[in-house]
TORKOL-4160 file (C-alpha; in steps of 0.2 Angstrom, whole numbers, padded with zeros to 4 digits, m for minus):
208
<pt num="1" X="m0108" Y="0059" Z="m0048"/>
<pt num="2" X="m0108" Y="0058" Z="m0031"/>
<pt num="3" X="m0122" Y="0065" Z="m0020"/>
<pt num="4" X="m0116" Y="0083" Z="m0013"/>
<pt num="5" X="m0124" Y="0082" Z="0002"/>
<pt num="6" X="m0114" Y="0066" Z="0006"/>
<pt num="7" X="m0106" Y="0067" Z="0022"/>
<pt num="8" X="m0108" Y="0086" Z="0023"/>
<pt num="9" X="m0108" Y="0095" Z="0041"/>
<pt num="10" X="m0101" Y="0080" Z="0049"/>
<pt num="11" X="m0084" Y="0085" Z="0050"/>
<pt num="12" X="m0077" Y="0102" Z="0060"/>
<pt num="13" X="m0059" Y="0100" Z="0060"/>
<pt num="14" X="m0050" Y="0113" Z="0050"/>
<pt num="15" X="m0039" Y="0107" Z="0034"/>
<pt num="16" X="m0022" Y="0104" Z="0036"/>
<pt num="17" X="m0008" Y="0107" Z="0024"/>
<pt num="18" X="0006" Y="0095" Z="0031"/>
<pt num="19" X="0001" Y="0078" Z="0036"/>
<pt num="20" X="m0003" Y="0073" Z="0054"/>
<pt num="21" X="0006" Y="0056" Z="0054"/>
<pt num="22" X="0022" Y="0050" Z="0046"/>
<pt num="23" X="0018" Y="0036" Z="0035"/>
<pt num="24" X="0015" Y="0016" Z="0040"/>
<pt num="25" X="0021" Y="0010" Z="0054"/>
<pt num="26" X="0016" Y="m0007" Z="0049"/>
<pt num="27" X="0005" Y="m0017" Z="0036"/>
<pt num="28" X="m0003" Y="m0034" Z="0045"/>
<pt num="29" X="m0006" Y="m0047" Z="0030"/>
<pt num="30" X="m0012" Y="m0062" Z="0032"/>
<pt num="31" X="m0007" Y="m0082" Z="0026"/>
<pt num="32" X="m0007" Y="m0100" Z="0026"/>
<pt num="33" X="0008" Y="m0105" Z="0020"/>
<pt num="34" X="0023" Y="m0094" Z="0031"/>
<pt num="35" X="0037" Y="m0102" Z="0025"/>
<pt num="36" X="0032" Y="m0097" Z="0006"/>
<pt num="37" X="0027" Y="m0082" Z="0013"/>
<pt num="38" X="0045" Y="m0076" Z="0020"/>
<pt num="39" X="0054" Y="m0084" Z="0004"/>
<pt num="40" X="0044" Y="m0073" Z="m0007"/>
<pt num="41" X="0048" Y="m0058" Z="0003"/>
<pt num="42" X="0066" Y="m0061" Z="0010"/>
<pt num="43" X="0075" Y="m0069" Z="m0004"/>
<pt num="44" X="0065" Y="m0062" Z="m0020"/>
<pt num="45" X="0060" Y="m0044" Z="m0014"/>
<pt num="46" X="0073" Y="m0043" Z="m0002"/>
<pt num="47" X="0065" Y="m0037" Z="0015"/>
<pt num="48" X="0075" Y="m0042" Z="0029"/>
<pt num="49" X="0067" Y="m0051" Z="0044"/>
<pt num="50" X="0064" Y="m0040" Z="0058"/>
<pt num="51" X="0054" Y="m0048" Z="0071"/>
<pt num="52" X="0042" Y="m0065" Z="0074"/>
<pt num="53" X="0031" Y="m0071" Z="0089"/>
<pt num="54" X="0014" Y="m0080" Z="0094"/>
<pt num="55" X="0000" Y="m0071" Z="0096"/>
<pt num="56" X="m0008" Y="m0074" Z="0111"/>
<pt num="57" X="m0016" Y="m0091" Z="0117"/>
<pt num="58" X="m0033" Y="m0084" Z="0121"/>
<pt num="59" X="m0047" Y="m0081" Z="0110"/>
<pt num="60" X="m0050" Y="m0065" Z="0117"/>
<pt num="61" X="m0033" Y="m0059" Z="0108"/>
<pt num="62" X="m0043" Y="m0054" Z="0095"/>
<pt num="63" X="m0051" Y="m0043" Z="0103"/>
<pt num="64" X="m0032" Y="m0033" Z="0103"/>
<pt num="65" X="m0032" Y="m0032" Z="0085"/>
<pt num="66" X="m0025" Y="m0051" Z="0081"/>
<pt num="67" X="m0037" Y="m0062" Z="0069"/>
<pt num="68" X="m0047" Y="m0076" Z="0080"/>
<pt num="69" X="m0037" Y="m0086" Z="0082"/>
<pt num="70" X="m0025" Y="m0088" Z="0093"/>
<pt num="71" X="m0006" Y="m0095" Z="0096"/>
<pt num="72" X="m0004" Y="m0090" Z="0078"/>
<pt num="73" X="0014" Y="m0085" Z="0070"/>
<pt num="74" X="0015" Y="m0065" Z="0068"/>
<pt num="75" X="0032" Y="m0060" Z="0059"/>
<pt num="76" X="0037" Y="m0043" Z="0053"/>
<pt num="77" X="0048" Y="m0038" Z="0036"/>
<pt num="78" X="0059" Y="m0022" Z="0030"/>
<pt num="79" X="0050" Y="m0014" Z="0020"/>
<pt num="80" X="0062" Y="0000" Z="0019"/>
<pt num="81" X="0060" Y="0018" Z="0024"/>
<pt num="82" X="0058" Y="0013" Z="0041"/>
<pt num="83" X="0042" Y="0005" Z="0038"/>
<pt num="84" X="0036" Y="m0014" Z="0043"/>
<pt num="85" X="0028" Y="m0027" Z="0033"/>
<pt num="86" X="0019" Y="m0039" Z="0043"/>
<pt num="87" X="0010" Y="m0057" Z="0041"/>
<pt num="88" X="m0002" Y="m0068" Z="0050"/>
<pt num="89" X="0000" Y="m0087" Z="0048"/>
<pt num="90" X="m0019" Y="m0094" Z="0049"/>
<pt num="91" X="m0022" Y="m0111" Z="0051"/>
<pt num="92" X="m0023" Y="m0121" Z="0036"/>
<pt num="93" X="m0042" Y="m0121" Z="0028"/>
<pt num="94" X="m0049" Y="m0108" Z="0041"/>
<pt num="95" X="m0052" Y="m0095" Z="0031"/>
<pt num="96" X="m0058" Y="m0091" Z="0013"/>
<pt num="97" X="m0046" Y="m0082" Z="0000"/>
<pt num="98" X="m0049" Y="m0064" Z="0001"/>
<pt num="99" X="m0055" Y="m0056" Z="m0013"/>
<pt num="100" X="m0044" Y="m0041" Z="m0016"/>
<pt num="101" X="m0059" Y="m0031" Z="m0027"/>
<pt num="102" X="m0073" Y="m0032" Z="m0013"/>
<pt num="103" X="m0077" Y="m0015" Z="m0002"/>
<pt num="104" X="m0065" Y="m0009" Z="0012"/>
<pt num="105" X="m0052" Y="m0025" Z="0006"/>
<pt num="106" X="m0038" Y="m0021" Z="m0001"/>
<pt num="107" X="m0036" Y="m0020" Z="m0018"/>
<pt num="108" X="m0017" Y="m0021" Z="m0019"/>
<pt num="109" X="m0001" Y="m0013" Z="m0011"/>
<pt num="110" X="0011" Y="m0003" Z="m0020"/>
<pt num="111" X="0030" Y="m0003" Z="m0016"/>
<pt num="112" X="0042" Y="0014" Z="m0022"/>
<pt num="113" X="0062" Y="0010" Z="m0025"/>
<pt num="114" X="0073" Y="0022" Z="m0034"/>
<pt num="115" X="0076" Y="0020" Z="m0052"/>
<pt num="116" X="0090" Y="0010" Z="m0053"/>
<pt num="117" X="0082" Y="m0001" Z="m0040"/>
<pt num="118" X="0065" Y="m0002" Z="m0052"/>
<pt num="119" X="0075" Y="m0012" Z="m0064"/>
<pt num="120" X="0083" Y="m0025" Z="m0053"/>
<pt num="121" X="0067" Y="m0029" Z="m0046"/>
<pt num="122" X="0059" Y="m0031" Z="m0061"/>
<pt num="123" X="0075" Y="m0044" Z="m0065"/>
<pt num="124" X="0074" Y="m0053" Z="m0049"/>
<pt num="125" X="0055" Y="m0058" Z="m0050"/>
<pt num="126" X="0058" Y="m0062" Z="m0069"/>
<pt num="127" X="0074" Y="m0073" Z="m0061"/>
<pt num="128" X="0063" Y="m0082" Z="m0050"/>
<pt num="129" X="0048" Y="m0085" Z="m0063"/>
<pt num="130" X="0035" Y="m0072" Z="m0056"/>
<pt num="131" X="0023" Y="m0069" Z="m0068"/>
<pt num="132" X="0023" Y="m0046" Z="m0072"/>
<pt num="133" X="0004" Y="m0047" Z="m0076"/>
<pt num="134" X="0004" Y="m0028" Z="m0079"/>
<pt num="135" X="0016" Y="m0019" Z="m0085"/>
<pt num="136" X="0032" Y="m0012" Z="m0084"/>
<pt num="137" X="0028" Y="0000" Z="m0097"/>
<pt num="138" X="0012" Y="0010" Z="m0086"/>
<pt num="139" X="0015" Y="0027" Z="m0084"/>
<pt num="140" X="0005" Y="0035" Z="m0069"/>
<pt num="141" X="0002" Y="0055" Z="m0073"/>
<pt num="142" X="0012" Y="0062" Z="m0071"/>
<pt num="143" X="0027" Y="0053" Z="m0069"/>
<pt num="144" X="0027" Y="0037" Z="m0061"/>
<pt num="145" X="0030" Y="0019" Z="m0068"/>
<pt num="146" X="0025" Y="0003" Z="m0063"/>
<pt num="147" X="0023" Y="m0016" Z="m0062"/>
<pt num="148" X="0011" Y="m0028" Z="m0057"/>
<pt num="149" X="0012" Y="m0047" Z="m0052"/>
<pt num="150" X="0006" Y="m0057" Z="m0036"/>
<pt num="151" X="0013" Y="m0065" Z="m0020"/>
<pt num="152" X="0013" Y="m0083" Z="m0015"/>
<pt num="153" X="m0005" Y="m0080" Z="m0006"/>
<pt num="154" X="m0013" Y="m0071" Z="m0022"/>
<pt num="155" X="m0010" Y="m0054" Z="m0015"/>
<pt num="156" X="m0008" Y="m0040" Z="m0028"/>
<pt num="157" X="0009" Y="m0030" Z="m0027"/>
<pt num="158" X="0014" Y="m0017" Z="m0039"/>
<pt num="159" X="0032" Y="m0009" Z="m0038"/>
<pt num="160" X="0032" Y="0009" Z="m0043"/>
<pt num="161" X="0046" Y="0023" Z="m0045"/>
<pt num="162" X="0049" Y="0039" Z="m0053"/>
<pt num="163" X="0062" Y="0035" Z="m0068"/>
<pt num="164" X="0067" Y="0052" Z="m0069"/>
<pt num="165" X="0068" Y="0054" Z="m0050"/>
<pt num="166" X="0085" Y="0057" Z="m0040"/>
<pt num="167" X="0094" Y="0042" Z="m0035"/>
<pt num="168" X="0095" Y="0048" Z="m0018"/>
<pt num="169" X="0077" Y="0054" Z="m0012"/>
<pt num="170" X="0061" Y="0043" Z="m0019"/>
<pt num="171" X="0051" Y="0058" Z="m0020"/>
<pt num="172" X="0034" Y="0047" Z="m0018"/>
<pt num="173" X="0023" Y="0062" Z="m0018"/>
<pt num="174" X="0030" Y="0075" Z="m0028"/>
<pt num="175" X="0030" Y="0063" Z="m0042"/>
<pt num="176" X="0012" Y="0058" Z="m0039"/>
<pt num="177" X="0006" Y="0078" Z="m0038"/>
<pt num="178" X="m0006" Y="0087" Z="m0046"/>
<pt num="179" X="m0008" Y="0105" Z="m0046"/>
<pt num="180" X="m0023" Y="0114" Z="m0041"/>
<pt num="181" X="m0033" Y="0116" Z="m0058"/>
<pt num="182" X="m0031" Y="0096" Z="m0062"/>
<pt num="183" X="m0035" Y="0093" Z="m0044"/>
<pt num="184" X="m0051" Y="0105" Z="m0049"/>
<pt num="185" X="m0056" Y="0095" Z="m0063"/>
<pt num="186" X="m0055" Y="0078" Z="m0053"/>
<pt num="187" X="m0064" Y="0081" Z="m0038"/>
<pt num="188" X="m0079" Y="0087" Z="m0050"/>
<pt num="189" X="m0081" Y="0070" Z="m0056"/>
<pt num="190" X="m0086" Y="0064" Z="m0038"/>
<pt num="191" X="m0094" Y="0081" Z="m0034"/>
<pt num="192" X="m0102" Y="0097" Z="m0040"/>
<pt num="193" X="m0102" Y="0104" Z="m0022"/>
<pt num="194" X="m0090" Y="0118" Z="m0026"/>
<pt num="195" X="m0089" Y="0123" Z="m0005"/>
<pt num="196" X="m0083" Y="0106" Z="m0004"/>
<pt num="197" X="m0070" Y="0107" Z="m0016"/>
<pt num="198" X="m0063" Y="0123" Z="m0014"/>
<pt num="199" X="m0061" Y="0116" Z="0004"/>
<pt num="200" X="m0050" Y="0099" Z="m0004"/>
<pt num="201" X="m0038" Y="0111" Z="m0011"/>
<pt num="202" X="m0035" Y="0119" Z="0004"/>
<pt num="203" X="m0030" Y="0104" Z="0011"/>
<pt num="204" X="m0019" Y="0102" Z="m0006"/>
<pt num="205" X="m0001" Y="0098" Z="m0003"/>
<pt num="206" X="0012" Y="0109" Z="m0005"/>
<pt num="207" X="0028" Y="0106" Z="m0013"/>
<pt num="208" X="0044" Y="0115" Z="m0004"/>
């Protein structure tokens, strides 16, 4: 269990029960191998193209928020929702594969389509001899369903919906909602600071 003195009376800012911000704008991946990269992700999972440039030609680019190295390709992808999926092409050799299960990496990225949809994907990447290394018979409580398999680059995607969900509206979050006595029981696995928790549920979403 986690300390309950961890990170306590560092932060003043009151809960909030609506979010702040609206969601990604855009997620900045990175790869060697562009062409593979856009094949994978235009024809297989069907994100249309949105935008490509060069970064910048100075080093100091990076600086910006650009990887070091400059006069590099940067294209963006659909991702639906009004969201942006985004890739770096590095040089070949100049960086290491990641290693998705270190700290502040990322683990994997999960995508939500409608139910109907869920089925077509899981036949598309079948069609195109992707691997499903997980799945599609997980069930997420309380009522999500997914699928794993990997990218060209080795990045971990998982596509998820709610198969009892409306064909019309996702419903990311009320699917993936608990209530505040299982939210309770959770948060006392990483704390026993009850002040704390009651303070999480608070901050609990509320369904309309």
């Amino acid at each position: 269990m986690s300390s309950s003195n961890s990170g306590a009376g560092s932060i003043t800012e009151a809960p909030v029960k609506r979010p702040l911000l609206r969601g990604i704008h855009h997620l900045a991946l990175n790869t060697d191998n562009l062409r593979a990269t856009l094949d994978f992700y235009v024809r297989i999972l069907g994100m249309p193209l949105v935008h490509g440039l060069q970064t910048g030609t100075k080093k100091k680019s990076s600086q910006v928020g650009n990887p070091p190295y400059p006069g590099i390709p940067h294209y963006f992808l659909d991702m639906g929702n009004d969201s942006l999926l985004a890739f770096f092409e590095y040089p070949k050799g100049a960086a290491p594969q990641g290693d998705r299960n270190a700290l502040a990496a990322m683990q994997h990225c999960a995508f939500v389509c409608t139910p109907a949809r869920f089925h077509e994907m899981l036949d598309r990447l079948k069609r195109n001899n992707v691997e499903i290394v997980y799945g599609p018979s997980i069930v997420i409580p309380p009522n999500v369903q997914s699928f794993y398999f990997y990218d060209p680059n080795g990045i971990r995607l998982e596509i998820s919906a709610d198969l009892d969900g409306d064909e019309d509206a996702l419903g990311v979050v009320k699917s993936a909602w608990f209530g505040p006595e299982t939210m309770r029981e959770e948060l006392r696995k990483i704390s026993d600071d009850e002040a704390w928790i009651d303070s999480m549920l608070e901050n609990l979403v509320e369904l309309e």
